[in-house]
Backbone as JSON, one array per atom type, in Angstrom:
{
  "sequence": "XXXXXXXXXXXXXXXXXXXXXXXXXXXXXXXXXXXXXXXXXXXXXXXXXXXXXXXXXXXXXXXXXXXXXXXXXXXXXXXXXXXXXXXXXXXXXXXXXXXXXXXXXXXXXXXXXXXXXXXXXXXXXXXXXXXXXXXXXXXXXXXXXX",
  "N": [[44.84, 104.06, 8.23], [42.18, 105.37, 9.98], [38.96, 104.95, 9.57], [35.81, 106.06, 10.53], [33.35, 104.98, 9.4], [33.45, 102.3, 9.49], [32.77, 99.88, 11.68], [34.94, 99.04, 14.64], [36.77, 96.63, 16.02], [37.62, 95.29, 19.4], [39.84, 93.65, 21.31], [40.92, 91.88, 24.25], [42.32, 90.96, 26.89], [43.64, 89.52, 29.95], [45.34, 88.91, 32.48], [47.47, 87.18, 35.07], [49.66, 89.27, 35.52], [48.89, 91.86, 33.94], [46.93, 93.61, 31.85], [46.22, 93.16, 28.69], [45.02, 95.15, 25.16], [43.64, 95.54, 21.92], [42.8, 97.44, 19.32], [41.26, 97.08, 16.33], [40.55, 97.12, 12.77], [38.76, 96.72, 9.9], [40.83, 96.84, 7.0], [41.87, 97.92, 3.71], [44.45, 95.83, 3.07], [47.25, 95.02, 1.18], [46.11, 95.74, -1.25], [43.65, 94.03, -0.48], [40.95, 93.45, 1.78], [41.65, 93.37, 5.32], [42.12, 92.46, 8.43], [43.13, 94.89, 10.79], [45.46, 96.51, 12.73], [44.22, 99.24, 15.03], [45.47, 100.55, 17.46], [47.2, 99.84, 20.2], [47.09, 99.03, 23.53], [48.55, 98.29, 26.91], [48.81, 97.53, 30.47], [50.38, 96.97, 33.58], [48.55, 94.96, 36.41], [47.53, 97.07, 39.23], [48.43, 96.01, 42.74], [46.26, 96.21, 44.7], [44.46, 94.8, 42.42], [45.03, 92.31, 42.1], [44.17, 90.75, 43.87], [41.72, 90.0, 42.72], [39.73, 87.59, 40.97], [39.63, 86.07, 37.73], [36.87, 86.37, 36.49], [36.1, 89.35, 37.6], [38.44, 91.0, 37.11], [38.44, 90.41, 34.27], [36.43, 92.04, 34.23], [36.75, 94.47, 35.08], [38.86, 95.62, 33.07], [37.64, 95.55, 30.97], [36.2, 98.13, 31.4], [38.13, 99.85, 31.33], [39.7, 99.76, 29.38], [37.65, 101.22, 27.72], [37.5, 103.23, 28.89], [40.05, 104.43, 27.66], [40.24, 104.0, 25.05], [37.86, 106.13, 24.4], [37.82, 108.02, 22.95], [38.12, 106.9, 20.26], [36.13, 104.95, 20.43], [33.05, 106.38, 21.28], [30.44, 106.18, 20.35], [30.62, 104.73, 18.26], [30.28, 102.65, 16.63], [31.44, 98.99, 17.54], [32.55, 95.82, 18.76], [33.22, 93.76, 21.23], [36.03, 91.38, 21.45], [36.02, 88.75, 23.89], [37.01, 85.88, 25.86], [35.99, 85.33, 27.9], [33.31, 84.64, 29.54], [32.4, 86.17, 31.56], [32.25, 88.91, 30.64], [30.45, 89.29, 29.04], [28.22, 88.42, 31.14], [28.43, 90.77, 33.12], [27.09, 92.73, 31.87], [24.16, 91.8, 32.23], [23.87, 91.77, 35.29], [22.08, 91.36, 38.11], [21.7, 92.17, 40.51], [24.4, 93.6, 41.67], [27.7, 93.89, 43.11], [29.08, 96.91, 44.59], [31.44, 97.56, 43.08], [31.03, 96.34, 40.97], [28.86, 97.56, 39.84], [28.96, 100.16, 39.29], [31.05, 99.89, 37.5], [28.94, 98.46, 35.57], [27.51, 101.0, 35.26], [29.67, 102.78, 34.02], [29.92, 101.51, 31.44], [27.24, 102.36, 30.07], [26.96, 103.91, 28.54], [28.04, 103.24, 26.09], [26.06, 101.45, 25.21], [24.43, 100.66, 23.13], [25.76, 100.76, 20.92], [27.77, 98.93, 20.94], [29.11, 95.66, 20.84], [29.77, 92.01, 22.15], [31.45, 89.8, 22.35], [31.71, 86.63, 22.69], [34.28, 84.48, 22.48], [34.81, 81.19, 22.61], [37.39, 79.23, 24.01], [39.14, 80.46, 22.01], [41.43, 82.43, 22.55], [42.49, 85.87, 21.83], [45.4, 86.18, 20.01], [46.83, 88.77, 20.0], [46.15, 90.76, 22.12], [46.32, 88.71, 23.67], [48.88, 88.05, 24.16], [50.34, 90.84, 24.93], [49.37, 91.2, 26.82], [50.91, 90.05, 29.04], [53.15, 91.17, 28.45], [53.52, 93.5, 30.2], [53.47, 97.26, 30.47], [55.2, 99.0, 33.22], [53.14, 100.26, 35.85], [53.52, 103.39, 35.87], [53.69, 106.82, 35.89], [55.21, 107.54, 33.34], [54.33, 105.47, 31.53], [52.18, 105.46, 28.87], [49.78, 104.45, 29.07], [49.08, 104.86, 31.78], [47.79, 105.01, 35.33], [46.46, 106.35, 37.74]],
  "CA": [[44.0, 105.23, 8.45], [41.12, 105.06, 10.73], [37.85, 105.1, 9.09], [34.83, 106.33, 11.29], [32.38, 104.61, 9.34], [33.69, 100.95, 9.56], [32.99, 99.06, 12.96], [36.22, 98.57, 15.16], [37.3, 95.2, 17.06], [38.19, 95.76, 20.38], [40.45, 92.49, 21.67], [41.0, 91.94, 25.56], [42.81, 90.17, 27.85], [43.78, 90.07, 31.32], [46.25, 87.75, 33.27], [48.01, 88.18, 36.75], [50.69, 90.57, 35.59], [48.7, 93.14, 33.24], [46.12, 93.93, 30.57], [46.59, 94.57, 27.33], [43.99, 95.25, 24.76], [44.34, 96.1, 20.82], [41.58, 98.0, 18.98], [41.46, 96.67, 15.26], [39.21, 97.75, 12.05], [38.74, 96.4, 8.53], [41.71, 97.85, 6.17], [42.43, 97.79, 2.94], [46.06, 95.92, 3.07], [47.8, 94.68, -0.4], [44.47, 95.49, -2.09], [42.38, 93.16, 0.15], [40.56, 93.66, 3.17], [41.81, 92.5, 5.82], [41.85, 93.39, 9.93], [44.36, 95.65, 11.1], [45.62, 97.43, 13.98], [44.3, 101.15, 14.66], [46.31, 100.95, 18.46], [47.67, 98.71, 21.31], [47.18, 99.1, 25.61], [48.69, 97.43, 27.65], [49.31, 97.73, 31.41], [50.18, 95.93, 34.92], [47.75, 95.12, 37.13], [47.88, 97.27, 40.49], [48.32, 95.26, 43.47], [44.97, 95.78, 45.24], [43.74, 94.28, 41.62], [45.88, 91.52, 42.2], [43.37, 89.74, 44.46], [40.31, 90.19, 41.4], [39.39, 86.64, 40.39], [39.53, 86.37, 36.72], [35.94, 87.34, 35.98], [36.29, 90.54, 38.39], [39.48, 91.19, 36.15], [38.09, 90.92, 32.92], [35.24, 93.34, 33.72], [37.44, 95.73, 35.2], [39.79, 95.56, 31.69], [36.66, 96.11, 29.62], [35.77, 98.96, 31.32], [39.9, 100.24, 31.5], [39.72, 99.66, 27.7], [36.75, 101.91, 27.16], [37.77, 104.64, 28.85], [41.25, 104.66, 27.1], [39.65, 104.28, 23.75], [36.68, 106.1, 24.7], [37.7, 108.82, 21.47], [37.64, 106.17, 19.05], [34.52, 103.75, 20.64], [32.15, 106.93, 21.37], [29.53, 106.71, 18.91], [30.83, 104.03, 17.13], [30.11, 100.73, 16.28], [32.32, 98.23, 17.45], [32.72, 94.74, 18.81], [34.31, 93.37, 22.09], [36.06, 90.25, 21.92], [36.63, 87.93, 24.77], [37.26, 84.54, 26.16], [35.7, 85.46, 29.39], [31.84, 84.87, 29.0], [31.81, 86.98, 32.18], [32.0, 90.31, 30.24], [28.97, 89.32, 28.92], [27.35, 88.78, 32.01], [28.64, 92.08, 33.85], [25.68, 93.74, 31.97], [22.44, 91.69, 33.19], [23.66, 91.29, 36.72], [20.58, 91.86, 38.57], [22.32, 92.35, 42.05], [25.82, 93.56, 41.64], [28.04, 93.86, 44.31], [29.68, 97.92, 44.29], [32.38, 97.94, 41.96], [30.32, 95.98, 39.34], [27.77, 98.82, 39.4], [29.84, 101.3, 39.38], [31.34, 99.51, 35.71], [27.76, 98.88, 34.65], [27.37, 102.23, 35.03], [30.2, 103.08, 32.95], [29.64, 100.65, 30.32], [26.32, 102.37, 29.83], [26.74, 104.86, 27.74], [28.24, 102.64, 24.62], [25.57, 99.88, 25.22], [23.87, 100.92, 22.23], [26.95, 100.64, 19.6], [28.96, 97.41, 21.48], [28.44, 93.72, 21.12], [29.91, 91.4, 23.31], [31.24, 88.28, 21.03], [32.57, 85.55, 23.47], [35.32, 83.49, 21.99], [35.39, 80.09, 23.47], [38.44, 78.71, 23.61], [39.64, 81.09, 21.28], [42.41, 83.25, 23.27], [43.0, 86.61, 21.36], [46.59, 86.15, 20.62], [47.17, 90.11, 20.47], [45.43, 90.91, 23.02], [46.82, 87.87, 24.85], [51.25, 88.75, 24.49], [50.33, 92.12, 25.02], [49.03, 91.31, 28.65], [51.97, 88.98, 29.56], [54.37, 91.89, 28.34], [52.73, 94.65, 30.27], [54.27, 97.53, 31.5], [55.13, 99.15, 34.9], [52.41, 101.45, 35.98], [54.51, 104.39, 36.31], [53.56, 108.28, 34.53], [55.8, 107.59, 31.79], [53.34, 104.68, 30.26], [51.14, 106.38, 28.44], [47.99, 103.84, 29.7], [49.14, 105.05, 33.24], [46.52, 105.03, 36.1], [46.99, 106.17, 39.28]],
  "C": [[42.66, 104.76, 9.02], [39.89, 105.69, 9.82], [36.44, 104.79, 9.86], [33.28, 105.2, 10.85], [32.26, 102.83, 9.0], [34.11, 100.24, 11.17], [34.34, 98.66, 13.5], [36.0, 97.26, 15.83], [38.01, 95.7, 17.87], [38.48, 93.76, 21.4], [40.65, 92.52, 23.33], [41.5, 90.92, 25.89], [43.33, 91.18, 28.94], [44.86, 88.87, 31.98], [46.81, 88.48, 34.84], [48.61, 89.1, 36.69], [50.05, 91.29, 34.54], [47.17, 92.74, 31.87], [46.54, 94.53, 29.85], [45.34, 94.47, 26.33], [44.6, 95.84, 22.79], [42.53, 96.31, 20.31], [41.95, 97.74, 16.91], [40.21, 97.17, 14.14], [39.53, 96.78, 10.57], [39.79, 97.37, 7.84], [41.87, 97.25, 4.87], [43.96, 97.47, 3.52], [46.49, 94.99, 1.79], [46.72, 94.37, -1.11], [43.63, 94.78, -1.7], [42.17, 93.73, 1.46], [40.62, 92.92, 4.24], [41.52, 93.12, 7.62], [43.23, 93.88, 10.18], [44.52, 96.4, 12.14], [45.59, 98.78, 14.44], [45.82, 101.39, 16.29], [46.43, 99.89, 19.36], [47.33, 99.86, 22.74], [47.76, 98.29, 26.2], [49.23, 97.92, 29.0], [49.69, 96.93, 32.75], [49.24, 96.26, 35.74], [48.25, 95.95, 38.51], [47.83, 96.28, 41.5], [46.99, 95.07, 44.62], [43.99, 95.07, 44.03], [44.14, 92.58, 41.57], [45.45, 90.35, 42.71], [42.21, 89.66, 43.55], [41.06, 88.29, 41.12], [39.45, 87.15, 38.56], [38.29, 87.15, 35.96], [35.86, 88.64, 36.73], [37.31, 90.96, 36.98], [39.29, 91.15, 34.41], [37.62, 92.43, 32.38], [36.2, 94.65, 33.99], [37.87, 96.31, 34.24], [38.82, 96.02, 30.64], [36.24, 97.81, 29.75], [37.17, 100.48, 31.13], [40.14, 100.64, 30.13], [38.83, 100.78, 27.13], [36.9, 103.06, 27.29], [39.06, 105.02, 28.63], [41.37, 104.88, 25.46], [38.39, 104.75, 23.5], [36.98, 107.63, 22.89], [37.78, 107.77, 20.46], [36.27, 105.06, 19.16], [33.31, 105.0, 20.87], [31.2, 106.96, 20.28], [29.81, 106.04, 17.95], [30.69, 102.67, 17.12], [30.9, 100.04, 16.56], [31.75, 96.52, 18.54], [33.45, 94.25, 20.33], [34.34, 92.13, 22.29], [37.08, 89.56, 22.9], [36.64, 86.36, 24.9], [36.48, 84.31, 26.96], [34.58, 85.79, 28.6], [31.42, 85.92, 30.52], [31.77, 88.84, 32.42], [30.66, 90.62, 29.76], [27.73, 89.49, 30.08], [27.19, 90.03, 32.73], [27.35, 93.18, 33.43], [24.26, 93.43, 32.12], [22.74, 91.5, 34.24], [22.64, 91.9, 37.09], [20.75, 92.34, 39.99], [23.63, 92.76, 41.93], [26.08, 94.25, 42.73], [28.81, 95.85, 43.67], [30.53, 98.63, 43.07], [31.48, 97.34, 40.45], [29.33, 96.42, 38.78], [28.2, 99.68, 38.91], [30.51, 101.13, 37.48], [30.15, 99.54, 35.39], [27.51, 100.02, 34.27], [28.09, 102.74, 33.93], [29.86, 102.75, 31.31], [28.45, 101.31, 29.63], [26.04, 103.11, 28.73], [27.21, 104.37, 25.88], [27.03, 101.35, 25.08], [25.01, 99.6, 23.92], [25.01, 100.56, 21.11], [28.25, 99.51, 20.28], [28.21, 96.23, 21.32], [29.71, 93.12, 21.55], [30.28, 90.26, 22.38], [32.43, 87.39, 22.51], [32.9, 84.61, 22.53], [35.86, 82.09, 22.78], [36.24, 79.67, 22.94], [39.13, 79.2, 22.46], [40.45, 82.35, 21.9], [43.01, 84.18, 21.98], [44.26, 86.57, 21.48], [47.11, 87.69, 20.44], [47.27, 90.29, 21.16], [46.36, 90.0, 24.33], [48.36, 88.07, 25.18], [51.29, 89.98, 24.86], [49.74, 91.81, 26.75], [49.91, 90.97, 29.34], [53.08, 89.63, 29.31], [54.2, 93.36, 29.29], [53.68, 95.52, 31.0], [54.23, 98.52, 32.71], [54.05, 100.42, 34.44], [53.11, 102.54, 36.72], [53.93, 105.94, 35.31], [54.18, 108.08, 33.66], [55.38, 106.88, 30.93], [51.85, 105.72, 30.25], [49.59, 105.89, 28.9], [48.17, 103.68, 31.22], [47.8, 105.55, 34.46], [46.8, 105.31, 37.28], [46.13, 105.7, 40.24]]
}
């Protein structure tokens, strides 16, 4: 059961064939508190994304993530962790090139209730099988994009 007033974890990855993402919270599970899974994303990359360098491809995924869980991250406290220290950067660029405005922009409205936790060398493994399983972008996946 999702509980509004306990900070979520929001997990990310990205690889050549898809993003997936899992949104996690503190739960009571066999009487202890532990982290737990409120929902999963996962999708394939389109093929004009296909040429995105990995940091391009992160940011994109963070912002893909936000507005897919934008009813459970609005207004709420949570966490985004990556591998990729260039989610972090995506919000002081001081010059960004079109598309990475265009996400700042997005991004802007949780800046206030997100933190940014870079995981070196620490590869979300949720986050991470869930990108490498991803599936076809077609209307019948529910994290479909046209």
């Amino acid at each position: 059961m999702t509980d509004w007033n306990i900070p979520f974890k929001l997990y990310i990855d990205s690889c050549g064939d898809g993003l997936g993402e899992t949104l996690h919270q503190v739960q009571i599970i066999d009487d202890k508190p532990g982290e737990g899974p409120v929902c999963y994303f996962l999708r394939q990359i389109k093929p004009k994304e296909a040429i995105y360098g990995a940091r391009k491809m992160e940011c994109l995924f963070l912002v893909w993530a936000l507005e897919k869980l934008h009813y459970y991250l609005y207004e709420s406290v949570f966490e985004v962790m990556t591998y990729f220290n260039s989610v972090k950067s995506l919000l002081n660029m001081k010059i960004p090139n079109r598309n990475m405005l265009r996400w700042q922009i997005a991004i802007l409205e949780y800046r206030g209730n997100m933190t940014i936790v870079h995981k070196e060398g620490n590869i979300p493994k949720n986050s991470y099988e869930l990108s490498r399983l991803a599936l076809e972008n077609t209307p019948d996946n529910p994290a479909y994009v046209s």
